[in-house]
N, C-alpha and C positions, 0 to 999 in steps of 0.2 A: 536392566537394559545393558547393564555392561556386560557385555558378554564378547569375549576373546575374540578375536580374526587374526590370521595372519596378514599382514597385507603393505606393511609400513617398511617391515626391514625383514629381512634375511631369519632372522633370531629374535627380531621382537613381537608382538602382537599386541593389536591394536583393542584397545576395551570400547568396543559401541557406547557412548552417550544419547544419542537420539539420530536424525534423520532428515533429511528434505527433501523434496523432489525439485530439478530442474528440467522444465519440459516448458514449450509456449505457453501452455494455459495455466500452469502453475510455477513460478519460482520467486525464492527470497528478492521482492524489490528492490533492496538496499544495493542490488550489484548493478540496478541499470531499469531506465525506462523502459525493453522491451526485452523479449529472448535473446535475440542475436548480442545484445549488447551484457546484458548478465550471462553470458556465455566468454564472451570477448575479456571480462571482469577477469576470469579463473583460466584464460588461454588456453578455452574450449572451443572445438568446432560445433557450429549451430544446428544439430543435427536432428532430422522432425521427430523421433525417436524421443527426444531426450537424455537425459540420466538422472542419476540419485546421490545426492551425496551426503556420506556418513560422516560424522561429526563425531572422535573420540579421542582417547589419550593412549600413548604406547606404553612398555612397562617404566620409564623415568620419571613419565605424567606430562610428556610434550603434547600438547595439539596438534592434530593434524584432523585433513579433511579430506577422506578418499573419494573420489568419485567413481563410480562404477556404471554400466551399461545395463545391468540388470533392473529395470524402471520398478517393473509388475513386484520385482521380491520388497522392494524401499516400498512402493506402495500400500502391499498388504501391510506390511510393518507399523507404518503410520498409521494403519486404520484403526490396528489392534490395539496401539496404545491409547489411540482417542479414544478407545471406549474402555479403556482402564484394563488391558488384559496383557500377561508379557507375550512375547513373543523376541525369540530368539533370530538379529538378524545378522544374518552370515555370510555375506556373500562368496560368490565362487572367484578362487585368486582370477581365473581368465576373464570374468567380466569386469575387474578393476582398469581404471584408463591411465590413475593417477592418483598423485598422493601429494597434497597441496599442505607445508607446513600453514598451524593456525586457524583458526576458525573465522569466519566471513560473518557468524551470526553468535549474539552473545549465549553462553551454558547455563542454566541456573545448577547444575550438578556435576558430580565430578567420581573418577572411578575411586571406586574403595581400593585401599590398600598398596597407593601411590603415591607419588608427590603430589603436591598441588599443581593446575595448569599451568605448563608455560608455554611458551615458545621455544620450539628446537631449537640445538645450537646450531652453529651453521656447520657445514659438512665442508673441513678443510680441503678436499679431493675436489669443490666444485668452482675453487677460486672464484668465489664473486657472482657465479652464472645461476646459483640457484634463485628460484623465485622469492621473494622475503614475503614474511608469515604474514596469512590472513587477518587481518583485524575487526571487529564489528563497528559500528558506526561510532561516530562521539555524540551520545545523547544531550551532549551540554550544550550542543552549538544547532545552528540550520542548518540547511543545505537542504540539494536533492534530495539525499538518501533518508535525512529526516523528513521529508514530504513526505514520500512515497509510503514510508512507514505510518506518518500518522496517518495517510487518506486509508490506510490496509487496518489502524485500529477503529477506525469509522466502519468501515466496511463491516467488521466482526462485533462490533455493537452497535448495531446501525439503531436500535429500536429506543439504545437508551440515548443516543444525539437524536433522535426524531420527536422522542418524548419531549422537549425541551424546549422547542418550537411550537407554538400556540395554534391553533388550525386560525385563528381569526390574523395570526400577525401578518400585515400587508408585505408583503412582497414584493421585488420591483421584478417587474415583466422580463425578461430575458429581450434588449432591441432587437433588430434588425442587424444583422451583420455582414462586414464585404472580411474577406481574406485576410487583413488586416488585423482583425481587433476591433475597427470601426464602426459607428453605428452607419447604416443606411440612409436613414432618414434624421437628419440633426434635427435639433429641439425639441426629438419627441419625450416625454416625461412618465418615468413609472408611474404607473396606476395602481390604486389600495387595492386591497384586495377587496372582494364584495360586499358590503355589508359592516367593512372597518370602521369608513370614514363616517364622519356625521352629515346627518341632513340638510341641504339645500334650505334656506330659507323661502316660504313660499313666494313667487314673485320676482326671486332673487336671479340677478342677470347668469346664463351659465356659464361655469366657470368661476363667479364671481367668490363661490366662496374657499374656505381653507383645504388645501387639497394635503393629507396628511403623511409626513415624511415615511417610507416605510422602512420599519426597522430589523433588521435581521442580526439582532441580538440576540446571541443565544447563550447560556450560561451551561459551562462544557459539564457533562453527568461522572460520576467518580466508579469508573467501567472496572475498576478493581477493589477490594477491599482495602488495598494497604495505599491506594494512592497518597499523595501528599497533596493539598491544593497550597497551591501558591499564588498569593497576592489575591486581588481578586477575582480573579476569570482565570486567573493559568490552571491548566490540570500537568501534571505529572505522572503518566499512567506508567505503571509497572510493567516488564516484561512479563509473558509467558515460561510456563516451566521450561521450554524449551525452545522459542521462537523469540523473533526480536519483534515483536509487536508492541514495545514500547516507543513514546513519542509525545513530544511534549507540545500539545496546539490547546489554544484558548479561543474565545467568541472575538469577532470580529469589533474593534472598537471605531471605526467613526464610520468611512463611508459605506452606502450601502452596496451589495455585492451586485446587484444587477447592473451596478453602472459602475463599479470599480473597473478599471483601466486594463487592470489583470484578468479579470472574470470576461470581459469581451474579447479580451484576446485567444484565452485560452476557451471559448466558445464556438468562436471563428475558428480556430485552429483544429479543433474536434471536428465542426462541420466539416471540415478540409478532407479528413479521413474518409468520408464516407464516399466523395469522388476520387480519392488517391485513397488507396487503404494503405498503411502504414506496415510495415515490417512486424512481425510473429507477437503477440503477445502484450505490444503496444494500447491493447483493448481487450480485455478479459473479461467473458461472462460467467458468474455461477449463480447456482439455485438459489432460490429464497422463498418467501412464503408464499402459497397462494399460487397462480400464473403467471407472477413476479420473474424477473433476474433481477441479481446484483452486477453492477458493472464497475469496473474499474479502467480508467484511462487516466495514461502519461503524457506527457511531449515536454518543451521546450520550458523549462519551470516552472510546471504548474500539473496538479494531480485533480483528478476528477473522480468521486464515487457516487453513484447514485443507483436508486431502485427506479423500474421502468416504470412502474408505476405511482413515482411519488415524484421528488423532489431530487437535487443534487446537491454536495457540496463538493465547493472547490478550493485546495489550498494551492498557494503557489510560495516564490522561491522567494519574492519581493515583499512578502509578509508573513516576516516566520513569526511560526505559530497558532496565527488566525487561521480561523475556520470560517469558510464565506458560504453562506445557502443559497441557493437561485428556487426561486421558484418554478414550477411549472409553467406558469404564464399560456402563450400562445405555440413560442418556437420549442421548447425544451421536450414534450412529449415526441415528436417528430425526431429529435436530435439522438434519442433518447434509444427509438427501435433504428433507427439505421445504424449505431454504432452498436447494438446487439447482433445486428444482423451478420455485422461482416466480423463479431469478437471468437476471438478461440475460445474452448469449450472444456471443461476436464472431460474425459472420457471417460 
């Protein structure tokens, strides 16, 4: 994949590493909850087109990260290499927009017969006005950009966090919600799931007996070979050969996520979408198995992935790390297709 372009400087050329697309239905999370704003990241204009941006080193072994206009050619690229084949991407100098010292997403590889990665020096001619070099996130900390990323390695192993969660474990119902976060109706109390809780004694007043906490505990699955677990529920998942789909989230430890504080919020908030859609990208659908999508939604600290047909989980900014499931209940399938309905789409 490394293979030469001119495109960086005058005299030097640039070695291809790998590739990404920015477009509404697909771009790196890590620069922003929606298109417009991971556009805004790299002081691009949000354009419905798209672009693609290459990720390589020049001949010193600087990163840089060209973006180009050319979508269809970064696309086939990507495709080829997902399926293990090279493919030589070249783009043409005119469809280049720009050349962004630094990389925004971390490299597992590096060009042969270079230095090692760095960051360009700065270019004394531009006194101070150049942009300073892209960085990848810092996996060690929280934040947004770690949401976003682990709700995106849920997403890509959704079957081994689905695995992990018991079909009998009770659930709490998704309440009632106003605009807020709020539930609608006060006092009302998740319900077991069917068949969880124990039997009524005969005779016994209703209600009278033990109505059973429900637990959405989940113990995170080890979606990489080399992961590390830490402590007892933390996962450490590794990146991708070439994507920043690492992210460190563990099971949720005390309360349950259908009445966590956060998870009504950012439930209200999602329903919100569906009468006010939200700006490009904000809500992203793709394939999955079966009649299924996968969805993916952002907003205001808090990440959302779910399949239409199952379940969701939600991380947010106020509990790094934790992974919250909501069950299906009554509202969630509902919530579930109108936010497929109005999500962008890959073409």
């Amino acid at each position: 994949m490394a293979a030469p372009i001119d495109t960086v400087a005058d005299d030097d050329a640039l070695y291809v590493l790998t590739a990404v697309l920015l477009a509404p239905a697909q771009f790196p999370s890590v620069l922003g909850d929606d298109y417009p704003a991971a556009c805004a990241a790299l002081a691009l204009e949000p354009y419905a087109e798209g672009y693609g941006l290459v990720l390589g080193q020049d001949g010193s072994g600087a990163r840089w990260t060209v973006v180009v206009e050319d979508v269809s050619l970064v696309a086939v690229a990507i495709a080829a290499w997902d399926c293990g084949m090279d493919y030589d991407l070249s783009p043409d100098d005119r469809s280049v927009v720009c050349a962004l010292p630094g990389w925004p997403l971390p490299v597992a590889v590096a060009a042969p017969g270079v230095a090692a990665p760095h960051d360009p020096l700065p270019d004394p001619e531009a006194e101070g006005t150049e942009p300073a070099p892209l960085t990848p996130p810092d996996t060690e900390s929280w934040g947004p950009a770690q949401r976003r990323m682990g709700a995106d390695e849920i997403a890509h192993q959704w079957t081994a966090w689905r695995e992990q969660i018991d079909d009998e474990t009770a659930f709490a119902e998704p309440p009632s919600l106003d605009s807020t976060g709020g539930e609608a109706t006060p006092g009302s109390r998740p319900e077991p799931a069917p068949g969880s809780g124990p039997e009524s004694e005969p005779g016994a007043e209703p209600g009278s007996g033990p109505v059973p906490e429900p637990d959405p505990r989940i113990d995170a699955p080890d979606p990489h070979p080399e992961a590390e677990v830490q402590g007892e529920g933390g996962i450490e998942t590794e990146a991708g050969d070439d994507q920043a789909d690492d992210a460190a989230v563990s099971p949720v430890n005390d309360s349950p996520s259908g009445v966590h504080p956060g998870v009504r919020r950012a439930l209200a908030q999602a329903h919100d979408y569906i009468d006010a859609p939200p700006p490009p990208g904000r809500v992203r659908s793709s394939f999955a198995t079966g009649e299924a999508r996968m969805l993916r939604a952002d907003g205001p600290g808090w990440s959302l992935v779910a399949r239409t047909d199952d379940i969701a989980f939600i991380l947010l900014d106020e509990e790094p790390g934790e992974v919250l499931p909501v069950g299906r209940g009554s509202e969630l399938p509902g919530l579930l297709k109108g936010l497929d309905a109005l999500a962008v789409r890959p073409a």
